[in-house]
C-alpha positions in Angstrom: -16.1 -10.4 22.1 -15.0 -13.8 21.5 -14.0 -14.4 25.0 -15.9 -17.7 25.0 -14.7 -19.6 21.7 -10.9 -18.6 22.3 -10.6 -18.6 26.4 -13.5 -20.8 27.4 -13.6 -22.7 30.9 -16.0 -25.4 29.9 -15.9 -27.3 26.7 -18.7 -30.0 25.6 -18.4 -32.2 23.0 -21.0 -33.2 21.5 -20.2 -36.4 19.4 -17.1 -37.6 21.8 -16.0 -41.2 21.1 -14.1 -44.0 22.3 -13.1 -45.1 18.9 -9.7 -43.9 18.0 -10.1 -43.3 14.7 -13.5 -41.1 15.2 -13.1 -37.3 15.0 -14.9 -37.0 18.0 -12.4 -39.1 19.6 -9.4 -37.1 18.6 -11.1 -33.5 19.8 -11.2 -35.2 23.4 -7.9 -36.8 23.3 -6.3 -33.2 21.9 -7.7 -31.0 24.7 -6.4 -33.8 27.4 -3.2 -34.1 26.0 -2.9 -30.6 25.2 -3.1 -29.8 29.3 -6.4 -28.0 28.8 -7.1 -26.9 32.3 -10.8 -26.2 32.4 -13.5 -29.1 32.5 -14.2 -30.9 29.5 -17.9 -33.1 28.8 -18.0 -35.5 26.3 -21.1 -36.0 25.4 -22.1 -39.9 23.9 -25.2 -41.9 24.6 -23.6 -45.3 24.1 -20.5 -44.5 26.6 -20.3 -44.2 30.2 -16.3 -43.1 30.1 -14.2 -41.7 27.5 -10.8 -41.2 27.8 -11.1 -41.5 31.7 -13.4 -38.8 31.5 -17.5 -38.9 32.8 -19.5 -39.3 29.7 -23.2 -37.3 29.3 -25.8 -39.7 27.4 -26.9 -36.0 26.5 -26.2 -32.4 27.4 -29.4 -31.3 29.5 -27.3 -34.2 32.3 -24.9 -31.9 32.6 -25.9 -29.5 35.7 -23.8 -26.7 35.4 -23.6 -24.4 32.2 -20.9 -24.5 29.6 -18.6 -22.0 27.6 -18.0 -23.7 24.6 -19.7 -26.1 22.6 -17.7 -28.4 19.8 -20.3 -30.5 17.4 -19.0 -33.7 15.7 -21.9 -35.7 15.2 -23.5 -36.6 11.9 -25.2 -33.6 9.7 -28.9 -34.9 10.6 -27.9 -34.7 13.8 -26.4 -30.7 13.9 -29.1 -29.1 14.7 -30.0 -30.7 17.5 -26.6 -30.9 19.1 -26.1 -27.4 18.3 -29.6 -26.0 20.5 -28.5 -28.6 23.1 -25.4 -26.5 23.7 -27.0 -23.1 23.4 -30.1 -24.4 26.0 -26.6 -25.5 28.2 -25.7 -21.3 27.8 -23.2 -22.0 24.8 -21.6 -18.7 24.2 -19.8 -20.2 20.9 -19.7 -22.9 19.0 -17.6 -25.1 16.8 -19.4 -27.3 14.3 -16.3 -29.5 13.0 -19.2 -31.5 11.2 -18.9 -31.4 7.4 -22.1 -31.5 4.2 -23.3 -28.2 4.6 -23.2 -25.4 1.9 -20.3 -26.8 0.3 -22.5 -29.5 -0.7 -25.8 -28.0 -2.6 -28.8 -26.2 -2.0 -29.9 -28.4 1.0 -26.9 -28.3 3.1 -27.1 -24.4 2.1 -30.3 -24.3 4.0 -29.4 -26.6 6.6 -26.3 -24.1 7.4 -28.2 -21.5 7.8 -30.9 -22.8 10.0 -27.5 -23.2 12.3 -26.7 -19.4 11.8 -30.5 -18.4 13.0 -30.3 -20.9 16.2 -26.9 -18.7 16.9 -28.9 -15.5 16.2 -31.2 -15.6 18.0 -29.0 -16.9 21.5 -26.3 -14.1 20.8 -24.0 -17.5 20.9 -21.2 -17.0 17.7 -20.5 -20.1 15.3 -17.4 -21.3 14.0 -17.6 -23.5 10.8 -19.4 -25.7 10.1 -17.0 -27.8 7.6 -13.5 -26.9 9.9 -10.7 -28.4 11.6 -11.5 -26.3 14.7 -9.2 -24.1 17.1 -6.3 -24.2 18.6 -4.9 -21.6 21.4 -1.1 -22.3 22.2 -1.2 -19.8 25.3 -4.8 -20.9 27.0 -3.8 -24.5 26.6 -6.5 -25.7 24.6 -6.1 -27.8 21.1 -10.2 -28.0 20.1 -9.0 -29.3 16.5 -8.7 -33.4 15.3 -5.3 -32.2 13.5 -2.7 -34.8 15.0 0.3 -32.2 15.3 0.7 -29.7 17.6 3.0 -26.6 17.3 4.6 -25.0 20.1 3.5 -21.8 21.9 4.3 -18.7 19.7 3.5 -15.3 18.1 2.4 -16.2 14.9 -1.8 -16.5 14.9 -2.9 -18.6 11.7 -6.8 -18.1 9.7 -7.1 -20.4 7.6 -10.3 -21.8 5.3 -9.0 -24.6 4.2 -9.2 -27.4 7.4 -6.6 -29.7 5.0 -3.7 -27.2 4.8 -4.2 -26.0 9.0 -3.6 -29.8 9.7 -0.9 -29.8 7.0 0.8 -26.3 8.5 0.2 -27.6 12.4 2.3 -30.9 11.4 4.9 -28.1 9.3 5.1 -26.1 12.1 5.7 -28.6 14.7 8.5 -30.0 13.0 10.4 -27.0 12.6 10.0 -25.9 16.3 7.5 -22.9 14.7 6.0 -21.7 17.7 2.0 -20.8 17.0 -0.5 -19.0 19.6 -3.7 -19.6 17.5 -4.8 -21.7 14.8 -8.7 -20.8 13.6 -9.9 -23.4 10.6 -13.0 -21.5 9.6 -14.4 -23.4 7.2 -17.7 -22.4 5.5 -17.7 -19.2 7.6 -21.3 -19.0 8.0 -21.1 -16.9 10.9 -17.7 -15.7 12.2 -15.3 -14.9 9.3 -11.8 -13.7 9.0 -12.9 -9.8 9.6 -14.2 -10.9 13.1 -10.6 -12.6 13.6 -8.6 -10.0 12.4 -10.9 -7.9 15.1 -9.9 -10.6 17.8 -6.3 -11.0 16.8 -5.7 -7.7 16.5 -6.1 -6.6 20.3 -4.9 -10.4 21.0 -1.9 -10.0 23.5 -0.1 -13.3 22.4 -0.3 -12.8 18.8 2.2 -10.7 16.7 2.0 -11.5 13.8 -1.5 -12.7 11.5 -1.1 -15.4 8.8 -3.9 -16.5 6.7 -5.2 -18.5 3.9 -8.6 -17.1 2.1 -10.5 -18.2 -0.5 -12.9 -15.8 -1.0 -13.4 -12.2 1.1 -17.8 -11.9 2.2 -17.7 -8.4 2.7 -15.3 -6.5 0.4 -15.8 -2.7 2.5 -15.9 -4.3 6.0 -12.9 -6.1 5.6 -10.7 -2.9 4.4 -11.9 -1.2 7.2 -10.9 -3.7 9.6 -7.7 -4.9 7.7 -6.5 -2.0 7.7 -7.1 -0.7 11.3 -5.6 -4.4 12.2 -2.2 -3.8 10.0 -2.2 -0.5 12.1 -1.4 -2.5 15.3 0.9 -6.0 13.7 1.5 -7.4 10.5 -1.0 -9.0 8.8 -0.1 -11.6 5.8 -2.4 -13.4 3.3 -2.6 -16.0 1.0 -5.3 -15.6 -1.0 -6.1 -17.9 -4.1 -8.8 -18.1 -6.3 -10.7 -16.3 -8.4 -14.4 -15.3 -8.4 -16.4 -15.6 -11.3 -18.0 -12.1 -10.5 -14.6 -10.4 -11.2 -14.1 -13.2 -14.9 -17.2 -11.5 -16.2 -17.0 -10.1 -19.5 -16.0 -6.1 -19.6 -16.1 -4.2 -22.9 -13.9 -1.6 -21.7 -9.8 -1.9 -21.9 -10.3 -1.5 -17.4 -13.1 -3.8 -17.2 -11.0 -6.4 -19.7 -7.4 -5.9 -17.9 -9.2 -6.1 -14.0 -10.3 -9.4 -12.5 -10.9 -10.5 -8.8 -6.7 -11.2 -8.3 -6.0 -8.0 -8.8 -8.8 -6.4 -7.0 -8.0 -8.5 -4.1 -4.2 -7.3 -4.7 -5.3 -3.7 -4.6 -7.2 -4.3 -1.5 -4.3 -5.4 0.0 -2.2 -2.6 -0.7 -4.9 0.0 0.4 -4.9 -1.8 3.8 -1.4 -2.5 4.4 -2.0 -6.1 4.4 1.1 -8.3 3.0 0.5 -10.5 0.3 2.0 -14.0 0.1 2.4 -15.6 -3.2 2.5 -19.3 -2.1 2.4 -21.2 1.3 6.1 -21.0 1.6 6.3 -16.9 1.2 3.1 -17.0 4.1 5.2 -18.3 6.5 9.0 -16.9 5.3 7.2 -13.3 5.8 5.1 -13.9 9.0 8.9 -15.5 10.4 10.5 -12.1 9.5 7.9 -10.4 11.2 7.6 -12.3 14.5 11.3 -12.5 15.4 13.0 -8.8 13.7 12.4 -5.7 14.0 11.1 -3.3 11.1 13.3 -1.9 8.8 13.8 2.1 8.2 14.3 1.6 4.7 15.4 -0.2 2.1 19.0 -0.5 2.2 20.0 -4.0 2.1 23.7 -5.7 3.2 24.6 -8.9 2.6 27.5 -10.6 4.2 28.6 -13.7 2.5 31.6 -16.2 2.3 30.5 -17.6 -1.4 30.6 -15.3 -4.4 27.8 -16.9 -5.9 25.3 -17.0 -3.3 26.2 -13.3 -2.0 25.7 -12.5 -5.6 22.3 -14.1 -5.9 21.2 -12.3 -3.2 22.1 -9.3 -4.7 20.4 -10.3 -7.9 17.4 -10.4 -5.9 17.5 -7.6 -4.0 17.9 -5.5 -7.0 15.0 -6.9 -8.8 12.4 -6.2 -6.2 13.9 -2.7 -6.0 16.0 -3.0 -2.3 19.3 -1.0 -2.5 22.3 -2.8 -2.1 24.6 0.1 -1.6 28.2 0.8 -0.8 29.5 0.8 2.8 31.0 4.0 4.3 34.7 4.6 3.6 35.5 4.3 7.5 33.7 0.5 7.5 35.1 -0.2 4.2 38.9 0.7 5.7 37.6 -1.3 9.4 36.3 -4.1 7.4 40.3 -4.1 5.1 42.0 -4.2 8.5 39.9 -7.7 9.8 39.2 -9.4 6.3 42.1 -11.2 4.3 43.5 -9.2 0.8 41.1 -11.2 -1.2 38.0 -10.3 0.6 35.3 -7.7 -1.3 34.5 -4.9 1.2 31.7 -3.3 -1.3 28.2 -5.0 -1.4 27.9 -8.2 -0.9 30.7 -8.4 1.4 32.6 -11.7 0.9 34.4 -12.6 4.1 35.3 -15.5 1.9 35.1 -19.2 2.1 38.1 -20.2 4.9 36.3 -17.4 7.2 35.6 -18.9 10.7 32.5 -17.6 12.8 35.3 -15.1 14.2 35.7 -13.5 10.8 32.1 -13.9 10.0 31.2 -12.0 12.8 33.9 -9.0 13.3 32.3 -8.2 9.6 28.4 -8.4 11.1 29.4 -6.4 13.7 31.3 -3.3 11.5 28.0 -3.4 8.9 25.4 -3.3 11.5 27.2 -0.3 12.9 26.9 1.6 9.5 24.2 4.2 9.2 24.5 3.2 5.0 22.2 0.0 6.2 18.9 -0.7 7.0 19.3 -4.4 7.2 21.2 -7.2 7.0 21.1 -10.9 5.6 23.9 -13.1 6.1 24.9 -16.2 3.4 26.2 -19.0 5.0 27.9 -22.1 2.9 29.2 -25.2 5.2 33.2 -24.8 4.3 35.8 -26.2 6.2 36.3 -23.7 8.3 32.5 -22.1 8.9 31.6 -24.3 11.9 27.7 -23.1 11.4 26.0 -23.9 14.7 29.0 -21.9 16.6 28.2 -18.8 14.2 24.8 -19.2 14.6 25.5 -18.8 18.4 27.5 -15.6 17.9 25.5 -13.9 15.3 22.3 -14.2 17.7 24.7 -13.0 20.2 26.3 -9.9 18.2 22.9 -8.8 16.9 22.0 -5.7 18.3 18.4 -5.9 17.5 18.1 -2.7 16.1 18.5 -3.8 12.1 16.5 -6.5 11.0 19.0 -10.1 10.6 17.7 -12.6 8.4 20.3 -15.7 7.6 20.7 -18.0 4.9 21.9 -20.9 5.9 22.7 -22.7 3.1 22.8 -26.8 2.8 21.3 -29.9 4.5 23.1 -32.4 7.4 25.9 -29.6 7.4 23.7 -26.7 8.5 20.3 -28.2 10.2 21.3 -28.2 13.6 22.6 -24.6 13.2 19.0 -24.0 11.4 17.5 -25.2 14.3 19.5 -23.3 17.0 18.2 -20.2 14.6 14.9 -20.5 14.7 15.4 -20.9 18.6 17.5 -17.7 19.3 14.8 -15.3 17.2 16.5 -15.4 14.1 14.9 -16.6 10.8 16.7 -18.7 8.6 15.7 -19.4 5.0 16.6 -22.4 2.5 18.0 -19.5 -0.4 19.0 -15.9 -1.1 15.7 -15.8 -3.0 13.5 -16.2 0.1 15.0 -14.1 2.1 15.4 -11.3 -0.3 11.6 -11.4 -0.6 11.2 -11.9 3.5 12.7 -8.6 3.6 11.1 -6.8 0.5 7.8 -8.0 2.5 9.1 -5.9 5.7 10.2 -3.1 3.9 6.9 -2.7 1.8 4.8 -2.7 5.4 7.2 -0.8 7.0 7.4 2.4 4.6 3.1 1.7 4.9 3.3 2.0 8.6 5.4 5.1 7.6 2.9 6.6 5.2 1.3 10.2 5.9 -2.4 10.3 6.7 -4.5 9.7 3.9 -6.1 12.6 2.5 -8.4 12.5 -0.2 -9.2 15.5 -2.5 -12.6 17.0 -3.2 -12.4 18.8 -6.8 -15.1 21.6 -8.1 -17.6 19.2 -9.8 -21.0 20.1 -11.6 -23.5 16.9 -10.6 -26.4 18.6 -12.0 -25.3 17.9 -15.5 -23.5 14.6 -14.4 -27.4 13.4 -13.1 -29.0 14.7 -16.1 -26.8 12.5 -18.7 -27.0 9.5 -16.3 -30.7 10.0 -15.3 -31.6 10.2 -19.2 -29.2 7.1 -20.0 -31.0 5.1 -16.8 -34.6 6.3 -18.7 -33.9 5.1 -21.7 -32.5 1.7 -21.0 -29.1 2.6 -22.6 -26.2 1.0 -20.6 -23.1 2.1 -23.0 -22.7 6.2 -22.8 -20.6 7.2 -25.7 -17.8 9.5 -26.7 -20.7 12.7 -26.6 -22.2 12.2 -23.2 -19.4 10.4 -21.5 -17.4 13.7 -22.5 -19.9 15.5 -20.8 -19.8 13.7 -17.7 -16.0 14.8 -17.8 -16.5 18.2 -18.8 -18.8 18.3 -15.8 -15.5 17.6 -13.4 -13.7 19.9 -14.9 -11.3 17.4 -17.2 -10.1 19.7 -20.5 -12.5 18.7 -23.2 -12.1 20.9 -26.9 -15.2 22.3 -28.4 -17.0 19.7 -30.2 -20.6 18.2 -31.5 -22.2 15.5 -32.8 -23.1 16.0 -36.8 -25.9 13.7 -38.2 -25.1 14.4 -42.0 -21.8 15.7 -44.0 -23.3 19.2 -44.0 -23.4 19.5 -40.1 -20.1 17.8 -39.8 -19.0 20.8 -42.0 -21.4 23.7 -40.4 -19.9 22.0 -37.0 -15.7 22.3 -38.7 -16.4 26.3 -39.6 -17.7 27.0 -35.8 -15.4 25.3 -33.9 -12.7 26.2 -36.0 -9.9 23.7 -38.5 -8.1 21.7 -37.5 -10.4 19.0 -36.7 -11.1 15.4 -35.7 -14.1 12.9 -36.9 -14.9 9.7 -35.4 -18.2 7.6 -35.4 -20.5 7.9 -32.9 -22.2 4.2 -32.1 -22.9 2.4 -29.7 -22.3 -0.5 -31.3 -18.8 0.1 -32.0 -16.6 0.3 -29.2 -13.0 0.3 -31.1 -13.7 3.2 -33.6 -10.2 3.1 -35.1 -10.9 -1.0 -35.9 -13.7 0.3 -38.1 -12.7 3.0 -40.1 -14.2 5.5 -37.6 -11.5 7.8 -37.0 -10.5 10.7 -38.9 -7.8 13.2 -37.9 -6.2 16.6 -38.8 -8.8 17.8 -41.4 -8.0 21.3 -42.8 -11.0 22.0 -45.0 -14.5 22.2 -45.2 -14.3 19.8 -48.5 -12.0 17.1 -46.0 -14.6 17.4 -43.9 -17.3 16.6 -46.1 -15.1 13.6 -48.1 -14.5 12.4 -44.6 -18.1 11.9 -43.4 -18.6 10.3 -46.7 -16.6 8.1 -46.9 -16.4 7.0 -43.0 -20.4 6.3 -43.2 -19.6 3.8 -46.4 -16.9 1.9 -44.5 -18.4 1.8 -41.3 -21.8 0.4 -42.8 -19.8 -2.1 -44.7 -17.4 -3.5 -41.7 -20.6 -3.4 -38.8 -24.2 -3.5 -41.2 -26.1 -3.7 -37.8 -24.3 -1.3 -35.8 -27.0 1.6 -34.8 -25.0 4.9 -36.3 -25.7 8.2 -34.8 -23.5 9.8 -36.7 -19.7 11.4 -36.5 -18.3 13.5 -33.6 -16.6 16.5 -34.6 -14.1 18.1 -32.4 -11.2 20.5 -32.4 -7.6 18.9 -33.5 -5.8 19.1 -30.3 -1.7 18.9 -30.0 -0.1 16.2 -30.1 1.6 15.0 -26.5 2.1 11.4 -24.5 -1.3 9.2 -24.8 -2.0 7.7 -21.3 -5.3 5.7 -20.6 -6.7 6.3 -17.2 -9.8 3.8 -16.2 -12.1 2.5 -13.4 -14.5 -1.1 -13.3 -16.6 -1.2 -10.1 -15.7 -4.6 -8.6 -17.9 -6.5 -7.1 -16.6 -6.4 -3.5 -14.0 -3.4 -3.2 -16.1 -1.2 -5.2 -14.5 1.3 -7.8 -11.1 0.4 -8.7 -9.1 2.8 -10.6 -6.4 1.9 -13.4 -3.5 3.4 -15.4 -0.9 3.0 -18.2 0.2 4.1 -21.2 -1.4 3.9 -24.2 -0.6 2.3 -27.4 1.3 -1.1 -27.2 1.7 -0.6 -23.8 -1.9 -1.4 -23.1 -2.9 -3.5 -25.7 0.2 -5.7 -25.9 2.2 -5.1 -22.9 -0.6 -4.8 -20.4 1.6 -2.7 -18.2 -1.1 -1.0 -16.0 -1.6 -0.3 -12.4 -4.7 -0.6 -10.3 -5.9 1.1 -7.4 -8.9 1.0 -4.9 -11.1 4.5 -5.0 -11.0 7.1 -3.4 -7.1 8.0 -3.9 -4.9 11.0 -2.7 -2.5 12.6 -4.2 0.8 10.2 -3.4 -1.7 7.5 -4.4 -2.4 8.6 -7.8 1.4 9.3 -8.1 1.9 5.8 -6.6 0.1 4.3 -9.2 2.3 6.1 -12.1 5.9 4.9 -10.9 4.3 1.6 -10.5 4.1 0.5 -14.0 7.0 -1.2 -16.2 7.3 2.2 -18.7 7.5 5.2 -15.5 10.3 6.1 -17.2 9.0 7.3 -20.6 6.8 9.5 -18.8 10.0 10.9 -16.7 11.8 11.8 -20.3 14.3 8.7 -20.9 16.1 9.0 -23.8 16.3 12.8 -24.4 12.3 13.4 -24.5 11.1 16.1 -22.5 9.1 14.6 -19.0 5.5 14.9 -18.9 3.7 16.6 -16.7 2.9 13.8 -14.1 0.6 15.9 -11.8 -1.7 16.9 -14.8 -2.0 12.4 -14.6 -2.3 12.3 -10.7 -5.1 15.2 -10.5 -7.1 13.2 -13.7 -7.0 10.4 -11.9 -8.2 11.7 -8.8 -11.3 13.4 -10.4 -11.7 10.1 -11.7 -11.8 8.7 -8.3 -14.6 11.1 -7.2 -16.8 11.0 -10.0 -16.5 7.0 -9.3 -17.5 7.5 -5.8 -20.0 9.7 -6.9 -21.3 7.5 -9.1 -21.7 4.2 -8.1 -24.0 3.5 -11.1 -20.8 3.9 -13.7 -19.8 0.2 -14.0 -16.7 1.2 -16.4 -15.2 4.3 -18.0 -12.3 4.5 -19.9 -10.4 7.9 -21.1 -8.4 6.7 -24.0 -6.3 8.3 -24.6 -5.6 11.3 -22.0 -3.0 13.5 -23.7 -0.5 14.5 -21.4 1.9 17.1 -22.7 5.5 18.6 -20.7 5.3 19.9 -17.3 2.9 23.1 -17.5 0.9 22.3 -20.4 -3.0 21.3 -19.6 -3.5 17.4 -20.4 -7.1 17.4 -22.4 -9.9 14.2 -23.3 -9.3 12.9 -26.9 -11.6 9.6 -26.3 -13.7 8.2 -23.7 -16.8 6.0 -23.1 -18.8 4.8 -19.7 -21.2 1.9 -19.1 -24.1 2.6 -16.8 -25.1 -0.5 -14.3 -28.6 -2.3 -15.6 -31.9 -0.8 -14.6 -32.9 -3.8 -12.5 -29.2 -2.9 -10.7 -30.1 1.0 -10.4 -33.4 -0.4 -8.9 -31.9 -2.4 -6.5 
């Protein structure tokens, strides 16, 4: 599909110089000095050579027909360069040139008067506003960056042009091999889905870094991300956050979501690997490239400092690897070879007089042992480590079965074993810490890889009802659906709701009380007043038809007081239901991923501890039970200290109904069941509280 921009035979360039320090310049210098074997045209009216090679005054004096076309003149100039190419039979082209939408309104325009000229030729743009492209393994460096990496597996996106030339000069220096580099700037036409596409069926490519800034097309890309991840590893570093996903949310979902963590949950949905910083993006893609995948997530580490083998295991513990015991027959092998004073548990300190011998009779015995999934070796420069020589032998000894990640630890000492690393396949990091995380990164997409196919749940669900509340909302202009209708919605997909009805004066809240039977609840029904408890609108456990009454009273006094303006409709009264664990399930549409899903406990949890999980609808079932263990407090919910466990499916099926009504209903912008109560394993969690907000008309419309 891209055959053109990434293998092309014939490259114009269309703003070539002779001036050294001109970008156009350093294009044609790049693809000379980069062994680029197809024909190359600068393209300059004041020069007749350039670099040795024949210089066009303009494009239509070249005779033949070209592949590729690279742009570096002046913006005024773009367009004109740009249908020179495509008249020359430009399949793709690279506008380097820069003052397009980044700047305002007019270079908006002008951008996309580029995208139309592409349009309408079938010919795909990369840029405007990038460093360009570079393809290790067809020769060709179509970039101004002034470093060039070797030939590799590791394919780089990137839309920022400043770090690619800041990565290239990174990568060259520590012998990183790369097979492409794509800068693509304003990504007016081809973005980092249509990459992803390309990279994915790419032969020389194993592994796919990127930076982002922003995703276009939230659906398109967790299609395609996640087919890609399928096929290699795909790693991200994406910053920033939109000012769609910082809007204001009135609901405890729509307040605790933002554009991070939808982009977070994208990620996880598609298998892609998150980087947190521009040192994890390339620790991770490193792993990847050189080691195989993990079976799980059993972790050794072989060490000859106490210190460093224990930070490791520090690490390891906190992002939830196991660092567990060898098997008795490698714990009496590794007695016989080790010194009296050696620990044969986990880490295994060989320790600090061990020579590579020692060092590696140990590797050797734990990567034998079933107990292990992996393996990362501490190094510090002692006397007696001689580190390029173990370097040597532990590439040597590696069976390539286990992933082998090495610490290295040190400067002058260790750098030309470092080096000798990277060059036998094996990654090296700086400290336990990275590594540690290198290999969380591996296990995470290796147990996704491993994941059964995903099969979403369809749940009995009455829509007719659901449309009628909605449809009545949409006519009446009324965004916020309260505790009444919203409970309705619920009832519709089957959610446990207790018999209940809204009472306009203390004599229906008591006629209400005597049909539905005592105990019951009251709260306020407004939709003015989102946090009922904050106002005095919540009443619980009242026997009597004279508590009843008082209640009512009393509650339309305070309220009235505390919120003068608030619209009241009056008090909701509903059976008193048993008491259990309060959970608050949620979902917020975002703004490119759609209807994302969240969970926690109630209470503190949520309002102070913000320990919540988020996930992309629709879910399954391991999903939904995903989210639960993924929050700080799982084991409240499991019956720590004594309590009885919950019933966690009851949770899991609540929030998969959730997830369909959601899909369902792409006009609920936010709902929030708060609190759920959940009760032990058997018992039937039911509603207490919820509330939904409804898009705007003009977005129904729309």
């Amino acid at each position: 599909m891209l055959e053109s921009l990434l293998f092309p035979k014939t490259v114009a360039v269309i703003g070539a110089s002779r001036d050294a320090g001109k970008v156009g310049h350093a294009v044609v210098a790049n693809l000379l000095n980069g062994g680029f074997e197809g024909t190359i045209i600068p393209v300059n009216p004041k020069a007749e050579l350039i670099l040795g090679l024949k210089s066009y005054a303009s494009l239509d004096q070249f005779s033949g027909e070209i592949d590729l076309g690279i742009v570096v003149v002046p913006g005024k100039y773009t367009k004109e360069a740009v249908e020179s190419c495509i008249t020359a039979g430009a399949q793709a082209l690279i506008v380097i040139t820069a003052g397009f939408k980044e700047t305002g309104a007019e270079g908006a325009e002008a951008e996309q008067e580029l995208v139309k000229l592409c349009q309408a030729s079938g010919a795909r743009l990369l840029g405007p506003n990038c460093l360009g492209l570079l393809n290790t393994h067809h020769k060709m460096n179509a970039t101004f960056a002034p470093s060039v990496p070797p030939t590799g597996r590791v394919a780089l996106i990137s839309q920022s042009g400043a770090l690619c030339v800041a990565i290239l000069d990174w990568a060259a220096s520590q012998g990183i091999g790369m097979s492409k580099v794509i800068s693509i700037g304003n990504k007016a036409d081809l973005d980092e889905v249509d990459f992803l596409q390309a990279l994915a069926r790419d032969e020389t490519t194993n592994v796919i870094a990127g930076y982002l800034e922003s995703i276009n097309e939230g659906d398109k890309f967790l299609r395609v991300a996640e087919e890609t991840a399928a096929v290699k590893p795909v790693v991200l570093l994406k910053v920033g956050v939109t000012q769609a996903g910082a809007r204001a949310a009135s609901s405890h979902t729509g307040s605790l979501a933002g554009a991070d963590i939808a982009y977070g949950a994208a990620f996880k949905r598609a298998g892609v690997i998150r980087a947190e910083n521009i040192e994890a993006l390339f620790d991770y893609a490193l792993a990847f490239t050189f080691q195989p995948l993990p079976a799980g997530n059993r972790v050794a580490v072989i060490t000859n400092a106490g210190g460093p083998g224990i930070m490791a295991a520090d690490a390891s513990e906190s992002l939830k690897l196991e660092t567990v015991s060898p098997l008795e027959a490698t714990k009496s092998a590794l007695q016989a070879v080790l010194p009296p004073a050696a620990s044969v548990g986990n880490p295994i300190d060989v320790i600090g007089d061990a020579d590579p011998d020692r060092y590696i009779e140990a590797f050797e015995l734990v990567q034998q042992d079933e107990s292990f999934d992996s393996v990362i070796v501490v190094v510090t420069p002692q006397n007696m480590t001689k580190p390029l020589e173990l370097a040597e032998k532990l590439a040597a000894a590696h069976a390539g079965k286990k992933p082998l990640l090495t610490v290295f630890m040190g400067g002058d000492e260790v750098s030309a074993a470092k080096k000798r690393l990277m060059a036998l396949g094996i990654p090296n990091y700086s400290a336990p810490h990275r590594a540690v995380a290198a290999l969380k990164a591996m296990c995470d997409y290796s147990e996704w890889r491993r994941r059964p196919p995903r099969v979403v749940a369809r749940f009995p669900a009455n829509r007719r009802r659901v449309d009628r509340v909605i449809q009545w909302h949409i006519r009446s202009g009324i965004q916020q659906v309260g505790e009444v209708e919203a409970k309705e919605i619920l009832r519709a997909y089957e959610f446990r709701i207790f018999p209940g009805a809204l009472a306009r004066d203390a004599d229906e809240a008591v006629e209400v009380a005597n049909r539905i039977g005592f105990p019951v609840v009251l709260k306020i029904s407004s939709p003015d007043i989102i946090h009922k408890s904050d106002f005095g609108g919540v009443r619980i456990n009242l026997a009597n038809s004279e508590q009843v009454r008082d209640a009512f009273d009393l509650m339309m006094v305070r309220v009235q007081r505390l919120s003068p303006n608030a619209h009241i409709r009056g008090a909701y009264v509903e059976t008193m239901g048993h008491r259990g664990r309060e959970v608050i399930l949620g979902m917020t549409q975002d703004p490119q991923f759609g209807p994302m899903l969240m969970f926690g406990l109630g209470g503190i949890f949520v309002e102070v501890m913000k320990d919540v999980t988020f996930h992309l609808a629709p879910i399954t079932q391991q999903e939904a039970m995903q989210m639960l263990m993924g929050t700080r407090s799982y084991a409240l919910l499991q019956g720590a200290r004594g309590q009885a466990p919950v019933d966690l499916n009851a949770i899991a099926v609540a929030l998969q109904r959730i997830s369909q009504l959601a899909t369902d209903y792409p006009e609920i912008m936010e709902l929030d069941i708060n609190p759920l109560i959940v009760g032990e394993v058997g018992s039937e969690a039911y509603v207490a509280d919820a509330r939904m907000t409804l898009a705007s008309r003009d977005r129904q419309v729309s």
